[in-house]
N, CA, C and O atoms as a GROMACS GRO file, in nm:
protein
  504
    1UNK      N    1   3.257  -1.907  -7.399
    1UNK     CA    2   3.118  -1.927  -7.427
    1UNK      C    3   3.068  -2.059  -7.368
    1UNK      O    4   2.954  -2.072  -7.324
    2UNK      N    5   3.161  -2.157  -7.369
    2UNK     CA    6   3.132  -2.308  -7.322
    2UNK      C    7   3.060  -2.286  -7.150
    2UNK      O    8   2.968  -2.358  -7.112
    3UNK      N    9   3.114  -2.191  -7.072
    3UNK     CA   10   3.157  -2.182  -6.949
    3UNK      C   11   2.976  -2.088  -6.899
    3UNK      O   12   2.886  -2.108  -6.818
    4UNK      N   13   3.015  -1.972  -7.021
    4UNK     CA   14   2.856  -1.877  -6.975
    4UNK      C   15   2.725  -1.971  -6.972
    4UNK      O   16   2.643  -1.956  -6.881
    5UNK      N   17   2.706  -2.068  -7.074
    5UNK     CA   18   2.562  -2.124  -7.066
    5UNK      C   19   2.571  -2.267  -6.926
    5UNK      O   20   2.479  -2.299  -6.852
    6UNK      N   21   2.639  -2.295  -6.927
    6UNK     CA   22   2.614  -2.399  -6.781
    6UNK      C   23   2.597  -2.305  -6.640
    6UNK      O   24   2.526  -2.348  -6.549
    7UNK      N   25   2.668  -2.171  -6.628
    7UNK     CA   26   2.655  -2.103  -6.535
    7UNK      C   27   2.504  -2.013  -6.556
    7UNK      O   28   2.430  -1.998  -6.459
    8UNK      N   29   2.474  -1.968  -6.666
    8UNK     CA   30   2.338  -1.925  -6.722
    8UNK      C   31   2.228  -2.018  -6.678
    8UNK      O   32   2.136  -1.973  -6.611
    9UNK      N   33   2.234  -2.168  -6.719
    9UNK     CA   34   2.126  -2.280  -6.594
    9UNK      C   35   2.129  -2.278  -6.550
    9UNK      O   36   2.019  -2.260  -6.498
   10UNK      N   37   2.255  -2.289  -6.441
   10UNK     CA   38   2.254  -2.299  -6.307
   10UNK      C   39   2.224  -2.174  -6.234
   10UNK      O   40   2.205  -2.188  -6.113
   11UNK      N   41   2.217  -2.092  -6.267
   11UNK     CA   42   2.136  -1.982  -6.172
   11UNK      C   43   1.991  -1.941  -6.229
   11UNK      O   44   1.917  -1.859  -6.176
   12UNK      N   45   1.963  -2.021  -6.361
   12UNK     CA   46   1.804  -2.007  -6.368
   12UNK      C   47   1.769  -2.138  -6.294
   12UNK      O   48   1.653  -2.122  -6.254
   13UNK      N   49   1.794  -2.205  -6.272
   13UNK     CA   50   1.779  -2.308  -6.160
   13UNK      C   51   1.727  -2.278  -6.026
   13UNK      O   52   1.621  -2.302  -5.967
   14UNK      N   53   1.848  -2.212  -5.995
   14UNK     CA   54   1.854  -2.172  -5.852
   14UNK      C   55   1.733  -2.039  -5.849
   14UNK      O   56   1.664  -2.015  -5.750
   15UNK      N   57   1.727  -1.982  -5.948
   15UNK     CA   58   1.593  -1.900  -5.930
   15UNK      C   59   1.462  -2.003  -5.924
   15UNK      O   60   1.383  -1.990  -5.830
   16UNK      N   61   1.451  -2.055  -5.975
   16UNK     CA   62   1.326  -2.136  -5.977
   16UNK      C   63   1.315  -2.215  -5.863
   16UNK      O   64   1.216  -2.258  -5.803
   17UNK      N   65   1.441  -2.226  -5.842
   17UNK     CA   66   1.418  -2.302  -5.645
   17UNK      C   67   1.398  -2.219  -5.544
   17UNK      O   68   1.316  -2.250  -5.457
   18UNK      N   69   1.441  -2.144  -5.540
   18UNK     CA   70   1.385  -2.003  -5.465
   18UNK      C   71   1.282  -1.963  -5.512
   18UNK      O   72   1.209  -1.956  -5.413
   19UNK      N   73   1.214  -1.924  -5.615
   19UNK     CA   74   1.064  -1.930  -5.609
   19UNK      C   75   0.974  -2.010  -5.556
   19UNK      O   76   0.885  -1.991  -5.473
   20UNK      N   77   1.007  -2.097  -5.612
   20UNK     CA   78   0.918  -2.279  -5.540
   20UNK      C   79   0.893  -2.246  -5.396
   20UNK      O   80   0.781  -2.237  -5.345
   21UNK      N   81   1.039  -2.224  -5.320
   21UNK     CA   82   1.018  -2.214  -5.195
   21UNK      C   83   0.940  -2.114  -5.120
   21UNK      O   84   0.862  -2.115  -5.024
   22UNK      N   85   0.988  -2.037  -5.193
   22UNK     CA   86   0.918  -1.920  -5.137
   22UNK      C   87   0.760  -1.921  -5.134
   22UNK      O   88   0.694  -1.874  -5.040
   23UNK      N   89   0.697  -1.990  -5.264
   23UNK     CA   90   0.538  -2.020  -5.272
   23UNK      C   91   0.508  -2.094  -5.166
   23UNK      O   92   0.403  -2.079  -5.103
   24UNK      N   93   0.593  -2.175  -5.140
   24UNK     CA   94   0.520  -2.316  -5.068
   24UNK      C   95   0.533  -2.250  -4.902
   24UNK      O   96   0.466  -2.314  -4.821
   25UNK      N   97   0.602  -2.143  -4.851
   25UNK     CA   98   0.591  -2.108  -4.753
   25UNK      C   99   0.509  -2.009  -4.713
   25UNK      O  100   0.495  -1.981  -4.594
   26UNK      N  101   0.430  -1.928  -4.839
   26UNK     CA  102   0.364  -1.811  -4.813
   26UNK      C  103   0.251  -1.907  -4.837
   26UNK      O  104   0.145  -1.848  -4.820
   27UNK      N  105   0.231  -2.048  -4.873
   27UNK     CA  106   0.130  -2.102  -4.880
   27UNK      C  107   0.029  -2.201  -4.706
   27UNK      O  108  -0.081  -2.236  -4.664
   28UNK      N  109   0.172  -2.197  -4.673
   28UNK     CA  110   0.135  -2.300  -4.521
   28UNK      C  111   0.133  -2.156  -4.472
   28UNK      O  112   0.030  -2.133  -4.409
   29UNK      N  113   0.206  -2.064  -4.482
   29UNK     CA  114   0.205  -1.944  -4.360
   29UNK      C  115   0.085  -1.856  -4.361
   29UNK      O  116   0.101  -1.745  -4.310
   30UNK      N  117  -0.031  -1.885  -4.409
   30UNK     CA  118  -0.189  -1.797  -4.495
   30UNK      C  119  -0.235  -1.905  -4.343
   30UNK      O  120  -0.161  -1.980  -4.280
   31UNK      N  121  -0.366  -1.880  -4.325
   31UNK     CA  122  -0.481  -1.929  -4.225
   31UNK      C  123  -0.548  -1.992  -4.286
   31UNK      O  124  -0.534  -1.969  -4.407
   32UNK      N  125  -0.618  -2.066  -4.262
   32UNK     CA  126  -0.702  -2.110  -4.316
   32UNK      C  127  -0.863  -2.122  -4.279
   32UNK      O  128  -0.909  -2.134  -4.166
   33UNK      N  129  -0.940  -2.115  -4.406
   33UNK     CA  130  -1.062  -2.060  -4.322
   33UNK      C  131  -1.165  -2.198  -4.395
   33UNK      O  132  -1.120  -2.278  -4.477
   34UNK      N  133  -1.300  -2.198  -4.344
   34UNK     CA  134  -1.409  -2.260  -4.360
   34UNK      C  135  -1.541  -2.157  -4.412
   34UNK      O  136  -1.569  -2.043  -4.373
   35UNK      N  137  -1.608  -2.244  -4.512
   35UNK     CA  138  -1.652  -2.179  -4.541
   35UNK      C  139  -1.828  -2.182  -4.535
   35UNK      O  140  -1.896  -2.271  -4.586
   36UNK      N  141  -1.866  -2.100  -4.484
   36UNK     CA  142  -2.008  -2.097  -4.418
   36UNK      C  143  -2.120  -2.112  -4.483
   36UNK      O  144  -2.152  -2.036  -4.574
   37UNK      N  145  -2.194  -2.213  -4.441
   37UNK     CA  146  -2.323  -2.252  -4.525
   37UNK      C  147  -2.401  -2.118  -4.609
   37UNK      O  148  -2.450  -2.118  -4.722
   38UNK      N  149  -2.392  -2.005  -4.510
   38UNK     CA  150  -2.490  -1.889  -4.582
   38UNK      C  151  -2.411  -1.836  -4.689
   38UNK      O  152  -2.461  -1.768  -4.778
   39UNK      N  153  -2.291  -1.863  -4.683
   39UNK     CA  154  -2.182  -1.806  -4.802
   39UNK      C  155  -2.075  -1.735  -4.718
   39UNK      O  156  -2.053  -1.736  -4.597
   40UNK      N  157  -2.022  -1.680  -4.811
   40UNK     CA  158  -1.842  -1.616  -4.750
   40UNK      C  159  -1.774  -1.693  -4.695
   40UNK      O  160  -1.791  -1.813  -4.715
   41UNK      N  161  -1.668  -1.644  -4.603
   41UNK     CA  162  -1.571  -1.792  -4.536
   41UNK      C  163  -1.534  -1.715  -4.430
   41UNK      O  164  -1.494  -1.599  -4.438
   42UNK      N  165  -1.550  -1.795  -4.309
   42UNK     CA  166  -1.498  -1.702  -4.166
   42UNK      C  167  -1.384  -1.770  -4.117
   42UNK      O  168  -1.364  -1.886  -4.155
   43UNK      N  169  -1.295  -1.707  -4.026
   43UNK     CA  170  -1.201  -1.799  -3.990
   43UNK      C  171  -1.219  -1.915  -3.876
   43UNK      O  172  -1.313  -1.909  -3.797
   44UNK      N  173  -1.107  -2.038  -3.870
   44UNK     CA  174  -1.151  -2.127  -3.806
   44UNK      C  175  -1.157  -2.100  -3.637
   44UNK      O  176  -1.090  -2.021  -3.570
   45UNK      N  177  -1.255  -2.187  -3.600
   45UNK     CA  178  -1.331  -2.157  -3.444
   45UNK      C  179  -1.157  -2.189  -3.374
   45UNK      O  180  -1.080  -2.279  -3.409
   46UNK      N  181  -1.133  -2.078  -3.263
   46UNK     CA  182  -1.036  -2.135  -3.159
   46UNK      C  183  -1.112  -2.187  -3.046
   46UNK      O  184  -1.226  -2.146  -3.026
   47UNK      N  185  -1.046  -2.294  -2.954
   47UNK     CA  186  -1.104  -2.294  -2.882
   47UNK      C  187  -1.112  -2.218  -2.777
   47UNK      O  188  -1.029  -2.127  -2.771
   48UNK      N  189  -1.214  -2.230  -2.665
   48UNK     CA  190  -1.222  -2.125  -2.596
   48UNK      C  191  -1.066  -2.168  -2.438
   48UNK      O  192  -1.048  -2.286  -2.406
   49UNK      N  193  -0.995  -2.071  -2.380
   49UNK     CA  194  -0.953  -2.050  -2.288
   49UNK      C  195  -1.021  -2.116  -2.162
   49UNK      O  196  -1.134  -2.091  -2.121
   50UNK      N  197  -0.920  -2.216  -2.104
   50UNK     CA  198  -0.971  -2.279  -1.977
   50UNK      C  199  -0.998  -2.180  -1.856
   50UNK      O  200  -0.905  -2.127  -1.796
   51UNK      N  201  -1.148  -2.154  -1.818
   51UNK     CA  202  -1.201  -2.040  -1.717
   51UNK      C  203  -1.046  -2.076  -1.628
   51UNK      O  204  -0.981  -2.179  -1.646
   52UNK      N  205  -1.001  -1.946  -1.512
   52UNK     CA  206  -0.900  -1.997  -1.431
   52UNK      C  207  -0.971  -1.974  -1.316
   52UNK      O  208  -1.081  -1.924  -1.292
   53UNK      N  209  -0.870  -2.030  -1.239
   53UNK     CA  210  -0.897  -2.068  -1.127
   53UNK      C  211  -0.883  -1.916  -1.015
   53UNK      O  212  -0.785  -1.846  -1.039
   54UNK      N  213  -0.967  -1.875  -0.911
   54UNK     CA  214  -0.994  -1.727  -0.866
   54UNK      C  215  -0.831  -1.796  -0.761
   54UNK      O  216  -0.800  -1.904  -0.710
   55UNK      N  217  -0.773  -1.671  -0.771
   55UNK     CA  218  -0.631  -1.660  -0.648
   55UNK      C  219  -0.696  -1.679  -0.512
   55UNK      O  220  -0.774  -1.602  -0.454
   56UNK      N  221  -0.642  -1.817  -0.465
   56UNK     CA  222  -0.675  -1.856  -0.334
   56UNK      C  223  -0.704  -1.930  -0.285
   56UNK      O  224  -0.670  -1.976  -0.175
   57UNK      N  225  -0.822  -1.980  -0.408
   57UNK     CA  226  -0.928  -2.081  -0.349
   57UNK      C  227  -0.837  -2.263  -0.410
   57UNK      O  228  -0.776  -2.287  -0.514
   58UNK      N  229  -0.859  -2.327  -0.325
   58UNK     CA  230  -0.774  -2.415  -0.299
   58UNK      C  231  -0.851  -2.482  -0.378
   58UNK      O  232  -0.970  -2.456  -0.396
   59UNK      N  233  -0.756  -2.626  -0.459
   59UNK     CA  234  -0.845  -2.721  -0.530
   59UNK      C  235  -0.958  -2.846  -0.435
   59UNK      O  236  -0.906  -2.914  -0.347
   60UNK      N  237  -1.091  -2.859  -0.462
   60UNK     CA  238  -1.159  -2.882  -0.406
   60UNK      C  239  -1.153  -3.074  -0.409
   60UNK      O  240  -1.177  -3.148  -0.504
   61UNK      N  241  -1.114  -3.109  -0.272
   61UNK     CA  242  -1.115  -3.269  -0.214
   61UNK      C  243  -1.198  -3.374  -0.272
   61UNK      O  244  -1.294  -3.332  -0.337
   62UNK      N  245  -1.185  -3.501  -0.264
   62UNK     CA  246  -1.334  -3.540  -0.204
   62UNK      C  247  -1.394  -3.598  -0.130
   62UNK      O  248  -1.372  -3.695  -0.056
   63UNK      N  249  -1.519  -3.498  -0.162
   63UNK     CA  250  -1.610  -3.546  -0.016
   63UNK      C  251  -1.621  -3.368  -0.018
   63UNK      O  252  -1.718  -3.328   0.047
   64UNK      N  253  -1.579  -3.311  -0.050
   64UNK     CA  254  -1.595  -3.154  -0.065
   64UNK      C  255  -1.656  -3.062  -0.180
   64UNK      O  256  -1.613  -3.087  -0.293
   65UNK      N  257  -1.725  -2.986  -0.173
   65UNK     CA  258  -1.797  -2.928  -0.232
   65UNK      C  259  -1.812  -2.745  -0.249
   65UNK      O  260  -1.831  -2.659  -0.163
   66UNK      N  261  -1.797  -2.736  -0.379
   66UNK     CA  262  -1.831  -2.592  -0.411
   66UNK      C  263  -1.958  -2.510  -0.353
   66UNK      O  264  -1.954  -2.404  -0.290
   67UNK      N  265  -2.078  -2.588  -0.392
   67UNK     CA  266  -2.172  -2.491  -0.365
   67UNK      C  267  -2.286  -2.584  -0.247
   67UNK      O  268  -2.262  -2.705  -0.254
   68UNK      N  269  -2.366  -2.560  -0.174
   68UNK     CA  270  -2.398  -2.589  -0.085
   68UNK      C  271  -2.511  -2.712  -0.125
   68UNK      O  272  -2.502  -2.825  -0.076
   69UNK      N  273  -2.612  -2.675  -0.216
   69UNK     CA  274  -2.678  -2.743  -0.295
   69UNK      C  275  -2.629  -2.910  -0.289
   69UNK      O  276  -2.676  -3.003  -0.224
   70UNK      N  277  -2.539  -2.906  -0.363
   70UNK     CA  278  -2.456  -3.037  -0.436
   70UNK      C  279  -2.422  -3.072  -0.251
   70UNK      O  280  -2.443  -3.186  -0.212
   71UNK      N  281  -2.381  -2.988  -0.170
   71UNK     CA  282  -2.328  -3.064  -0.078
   71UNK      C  283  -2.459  -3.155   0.029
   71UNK      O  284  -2.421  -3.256   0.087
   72UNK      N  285  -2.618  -3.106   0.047
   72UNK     CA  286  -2.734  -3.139   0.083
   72UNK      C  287  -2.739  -3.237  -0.025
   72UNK      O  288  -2.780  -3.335   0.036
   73UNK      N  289  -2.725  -3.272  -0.138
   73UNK     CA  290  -2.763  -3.366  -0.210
   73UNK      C  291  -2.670  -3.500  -0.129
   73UNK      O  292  -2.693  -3.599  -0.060
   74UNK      N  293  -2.583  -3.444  -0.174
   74UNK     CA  294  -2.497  -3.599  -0.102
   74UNK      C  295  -2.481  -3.666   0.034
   74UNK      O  296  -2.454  -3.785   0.050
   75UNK      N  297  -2.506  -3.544   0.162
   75UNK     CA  298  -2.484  -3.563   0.254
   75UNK      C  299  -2.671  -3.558   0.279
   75UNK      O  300  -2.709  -3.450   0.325
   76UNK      N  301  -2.749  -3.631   0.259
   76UNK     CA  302  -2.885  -3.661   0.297
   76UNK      C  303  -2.920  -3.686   0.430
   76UNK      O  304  -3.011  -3.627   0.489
   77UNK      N  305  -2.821  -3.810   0.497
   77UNK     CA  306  -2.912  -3.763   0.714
   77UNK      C  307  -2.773  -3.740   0.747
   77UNK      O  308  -2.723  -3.807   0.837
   78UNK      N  309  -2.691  -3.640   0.675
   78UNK     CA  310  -2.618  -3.596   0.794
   78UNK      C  311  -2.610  -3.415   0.733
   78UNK      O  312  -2.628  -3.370   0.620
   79UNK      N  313  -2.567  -3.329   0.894
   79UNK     CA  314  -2.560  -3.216   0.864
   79UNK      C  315  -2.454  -3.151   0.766
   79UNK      O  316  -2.335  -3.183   0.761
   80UNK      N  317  -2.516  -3.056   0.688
   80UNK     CA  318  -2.412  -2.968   0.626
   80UNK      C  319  -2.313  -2.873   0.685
   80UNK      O  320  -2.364  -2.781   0.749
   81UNK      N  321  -2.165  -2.875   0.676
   81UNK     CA  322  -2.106  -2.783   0.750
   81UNK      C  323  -2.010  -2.677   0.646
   81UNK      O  324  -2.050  -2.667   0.530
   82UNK      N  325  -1.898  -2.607   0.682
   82UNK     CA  326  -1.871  -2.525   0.574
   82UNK      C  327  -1.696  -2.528   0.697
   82UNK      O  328  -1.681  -2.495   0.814
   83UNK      N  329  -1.564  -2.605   0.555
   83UNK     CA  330  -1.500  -2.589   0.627
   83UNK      C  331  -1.401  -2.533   0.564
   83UNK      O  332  -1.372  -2.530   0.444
   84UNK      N  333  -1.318  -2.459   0.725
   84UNK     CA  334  -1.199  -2.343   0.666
   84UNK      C  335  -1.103  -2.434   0.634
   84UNK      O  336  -1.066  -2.512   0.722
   85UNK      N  337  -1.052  -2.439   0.517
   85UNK     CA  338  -0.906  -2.538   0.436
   85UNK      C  339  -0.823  -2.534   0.515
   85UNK      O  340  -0.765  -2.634   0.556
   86UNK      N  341  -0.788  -2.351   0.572
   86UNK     CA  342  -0.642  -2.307   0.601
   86UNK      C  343  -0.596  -2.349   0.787
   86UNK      O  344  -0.491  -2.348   0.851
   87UNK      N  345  -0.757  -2.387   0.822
   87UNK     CA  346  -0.749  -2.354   1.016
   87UNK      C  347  -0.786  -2.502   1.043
   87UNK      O  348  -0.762  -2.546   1.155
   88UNK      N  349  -0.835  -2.571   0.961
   88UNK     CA  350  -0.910  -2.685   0.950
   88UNK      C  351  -1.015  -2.715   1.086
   88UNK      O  352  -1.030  -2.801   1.173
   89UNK      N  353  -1.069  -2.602   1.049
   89UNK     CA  354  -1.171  -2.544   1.162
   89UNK      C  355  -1.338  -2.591   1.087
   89UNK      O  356  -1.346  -2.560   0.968
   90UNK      N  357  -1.446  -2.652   1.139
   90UNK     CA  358  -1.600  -2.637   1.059
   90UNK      C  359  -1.665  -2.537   1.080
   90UNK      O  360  -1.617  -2.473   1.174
   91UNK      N  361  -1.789  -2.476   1.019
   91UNK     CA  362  -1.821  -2.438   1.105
   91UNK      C  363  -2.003  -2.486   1.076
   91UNK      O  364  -2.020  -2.565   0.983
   92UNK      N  365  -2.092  -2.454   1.132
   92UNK     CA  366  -2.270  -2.520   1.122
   92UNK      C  367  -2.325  -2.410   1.075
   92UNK      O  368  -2.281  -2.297   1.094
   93UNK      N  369  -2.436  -2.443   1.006
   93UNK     CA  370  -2.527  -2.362   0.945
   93UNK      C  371  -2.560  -2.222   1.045
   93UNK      O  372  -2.560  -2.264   1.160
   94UNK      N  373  -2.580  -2.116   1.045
   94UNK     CA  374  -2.618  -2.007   1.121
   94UNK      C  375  -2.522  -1.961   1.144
   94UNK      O  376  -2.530  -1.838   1.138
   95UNK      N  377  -2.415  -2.003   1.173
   95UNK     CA  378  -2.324  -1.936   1.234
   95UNK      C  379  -2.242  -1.807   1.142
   95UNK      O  380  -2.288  -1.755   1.040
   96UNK      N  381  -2.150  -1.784   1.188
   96UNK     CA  382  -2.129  -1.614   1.128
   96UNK      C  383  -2.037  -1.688   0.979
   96UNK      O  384  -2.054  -1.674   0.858
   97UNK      N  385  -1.927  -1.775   1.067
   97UNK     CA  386  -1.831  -1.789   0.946
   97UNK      C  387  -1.861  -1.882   0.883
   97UNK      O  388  -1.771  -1.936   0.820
   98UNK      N  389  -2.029  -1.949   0.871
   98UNK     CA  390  -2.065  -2.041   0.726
   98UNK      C  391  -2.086  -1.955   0.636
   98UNK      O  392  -2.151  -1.851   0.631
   99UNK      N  393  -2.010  -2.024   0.552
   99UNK     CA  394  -2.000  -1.988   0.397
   99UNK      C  395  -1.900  -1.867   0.378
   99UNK      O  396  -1.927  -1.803   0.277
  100UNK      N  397  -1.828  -1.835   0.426
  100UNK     CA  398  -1.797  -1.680   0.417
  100UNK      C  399  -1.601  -1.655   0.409
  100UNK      O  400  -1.539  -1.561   0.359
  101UNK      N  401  -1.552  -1.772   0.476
  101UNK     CA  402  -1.431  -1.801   0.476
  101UNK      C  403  -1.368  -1.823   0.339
  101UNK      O  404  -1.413  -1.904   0.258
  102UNK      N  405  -1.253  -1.739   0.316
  102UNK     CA  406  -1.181  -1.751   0.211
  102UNK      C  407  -1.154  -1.889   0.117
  102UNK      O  408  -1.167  -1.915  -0.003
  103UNK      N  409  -1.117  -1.947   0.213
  103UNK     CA  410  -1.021  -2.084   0.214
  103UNK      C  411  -1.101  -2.186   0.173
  103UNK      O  412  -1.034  -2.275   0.123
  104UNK      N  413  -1.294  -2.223   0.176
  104UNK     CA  414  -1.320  -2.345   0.215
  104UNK      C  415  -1.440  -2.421   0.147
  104UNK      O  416  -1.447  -2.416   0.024
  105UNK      N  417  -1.500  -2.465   0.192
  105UNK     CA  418  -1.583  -2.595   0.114
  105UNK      C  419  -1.660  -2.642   0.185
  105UNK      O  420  -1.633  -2.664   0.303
  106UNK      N  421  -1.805  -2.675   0.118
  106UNK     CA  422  -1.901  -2.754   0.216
  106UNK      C  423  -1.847  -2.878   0.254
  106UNK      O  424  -1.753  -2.919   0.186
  107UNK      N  425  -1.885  -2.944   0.342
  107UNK     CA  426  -1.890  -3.115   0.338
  107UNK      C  427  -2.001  -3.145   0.464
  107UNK      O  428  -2.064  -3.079   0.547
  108UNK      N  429  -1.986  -3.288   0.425
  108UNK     CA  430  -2.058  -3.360   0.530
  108UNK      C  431  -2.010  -3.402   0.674
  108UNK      O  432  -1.913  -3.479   0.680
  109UNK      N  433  -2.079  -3.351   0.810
  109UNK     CA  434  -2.005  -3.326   0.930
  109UNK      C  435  -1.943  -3.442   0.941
  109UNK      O  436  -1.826  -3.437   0.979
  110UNK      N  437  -1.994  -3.554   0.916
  110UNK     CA  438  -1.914  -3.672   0.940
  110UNK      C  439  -1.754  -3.698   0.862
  110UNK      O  440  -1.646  -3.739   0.904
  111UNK      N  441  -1.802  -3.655   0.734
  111UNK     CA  442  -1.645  -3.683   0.647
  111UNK      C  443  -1.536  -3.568   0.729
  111UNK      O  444  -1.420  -3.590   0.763
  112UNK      N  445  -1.608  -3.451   0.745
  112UNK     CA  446  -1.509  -3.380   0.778
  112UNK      C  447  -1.440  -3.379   0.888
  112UNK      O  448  -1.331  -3.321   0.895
  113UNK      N  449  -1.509  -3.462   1.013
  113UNK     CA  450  -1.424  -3.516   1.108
  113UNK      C  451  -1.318  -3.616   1.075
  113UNK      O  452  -1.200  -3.600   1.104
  114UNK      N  453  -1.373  -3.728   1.007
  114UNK     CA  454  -1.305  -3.808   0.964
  114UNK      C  455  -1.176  -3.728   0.918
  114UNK      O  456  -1.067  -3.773   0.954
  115UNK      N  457  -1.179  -3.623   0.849
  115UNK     CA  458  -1.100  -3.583   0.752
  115UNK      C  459  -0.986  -3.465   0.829
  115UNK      O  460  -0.905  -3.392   0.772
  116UNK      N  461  -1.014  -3.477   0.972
  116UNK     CA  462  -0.933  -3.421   1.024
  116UNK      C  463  -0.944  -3.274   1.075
  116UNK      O  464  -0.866  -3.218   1.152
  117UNK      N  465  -1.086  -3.208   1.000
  117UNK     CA  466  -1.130  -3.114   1.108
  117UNK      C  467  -1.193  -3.114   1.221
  117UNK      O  468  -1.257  -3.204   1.275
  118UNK      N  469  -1.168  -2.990   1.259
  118UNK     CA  470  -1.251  -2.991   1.459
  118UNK      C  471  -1.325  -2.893   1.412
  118UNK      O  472  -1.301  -2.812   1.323
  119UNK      N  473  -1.465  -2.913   1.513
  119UNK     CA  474  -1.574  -2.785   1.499
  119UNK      C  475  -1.523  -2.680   1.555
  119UNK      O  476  -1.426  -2.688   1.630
  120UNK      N  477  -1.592  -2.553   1.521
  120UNK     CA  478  -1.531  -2.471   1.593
  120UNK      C  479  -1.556  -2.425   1.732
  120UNK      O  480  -1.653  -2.489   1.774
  121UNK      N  481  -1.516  -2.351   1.815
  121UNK     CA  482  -1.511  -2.371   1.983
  121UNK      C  483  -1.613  -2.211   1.969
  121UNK      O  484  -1.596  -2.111   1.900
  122UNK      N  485  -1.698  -2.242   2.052
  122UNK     CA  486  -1.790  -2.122   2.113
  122UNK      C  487  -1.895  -2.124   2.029
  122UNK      O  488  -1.937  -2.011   2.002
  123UNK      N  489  -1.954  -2.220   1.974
  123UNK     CA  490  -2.005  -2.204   1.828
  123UNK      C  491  -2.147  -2.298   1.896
  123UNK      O  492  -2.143  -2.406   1.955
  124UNK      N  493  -2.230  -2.238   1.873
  124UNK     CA  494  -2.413  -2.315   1.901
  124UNK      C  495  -2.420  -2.442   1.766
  124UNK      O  496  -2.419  -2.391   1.654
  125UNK      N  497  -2.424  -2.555   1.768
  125UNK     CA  498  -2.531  -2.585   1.694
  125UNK      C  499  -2.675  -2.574   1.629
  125UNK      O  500  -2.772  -2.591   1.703
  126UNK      N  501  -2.688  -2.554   1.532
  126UNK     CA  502  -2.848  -2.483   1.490
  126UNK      C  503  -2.896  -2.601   1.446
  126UNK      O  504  -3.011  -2.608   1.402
   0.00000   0.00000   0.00000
């Protein structure tokens, strides 16, 4: 009899520690929500997913430009050109392959010499 009641605590013990635990994990493992001025409770905002990047298009330099706009803003007395990343070819307004090349980016004709492109050959200035 000495032997049954110390072993009788000790496993109401050990039940009660295993309960405990068990609360405190179904307690962090729940979501948690906020609750909305008009009433009820919605869950919390994720943030949104970084837009990605389209297969191909190379990360943009500087002195280079996405959209043509932004590139006339910066380049004010000099011409706008549109250059291929991959041929490191320019090319001038009118021509067939402005804007249209996979690979490339406005800039300013001057940086982009600097920067190691050549205009392209057979090509009019407009």
């Amino acid at each position: 009899m000495k032997l049954v009641l110390p072993l009788r605590s000790f496993l109401l013990g050990l039940a009660l520690l295993a309960f405990s635990v068990a609360g405190v994990m179904a307690q962090s493992s729940q979501t948690t929500t906020t609750q909305n001025p008009f009433g009820g409770s919605q869950p919390p905002a994720t943030p949104a997913p970084a837009p990605k990047k389209a297969r191909g298009t190379p990360a943009l330099k500087a002195g280079q430009f996405a959209n043509e706009g932004d590139a006339k803003s910066s380049c004010s007395e000099d011409a706008v050109v549109w250059v291929n990343i991959g041929t490191k070819v320019y090319h001038h307004a009118g021509a067939s392959s402005y804007g249209t090349t996979k690979r490339g980016a406005y800039m300013c004709e001057k940086a982009a010499a600097s920067a190691g492109f050549r205009a392209a050959k057979n090509e009019n200035r407009k």
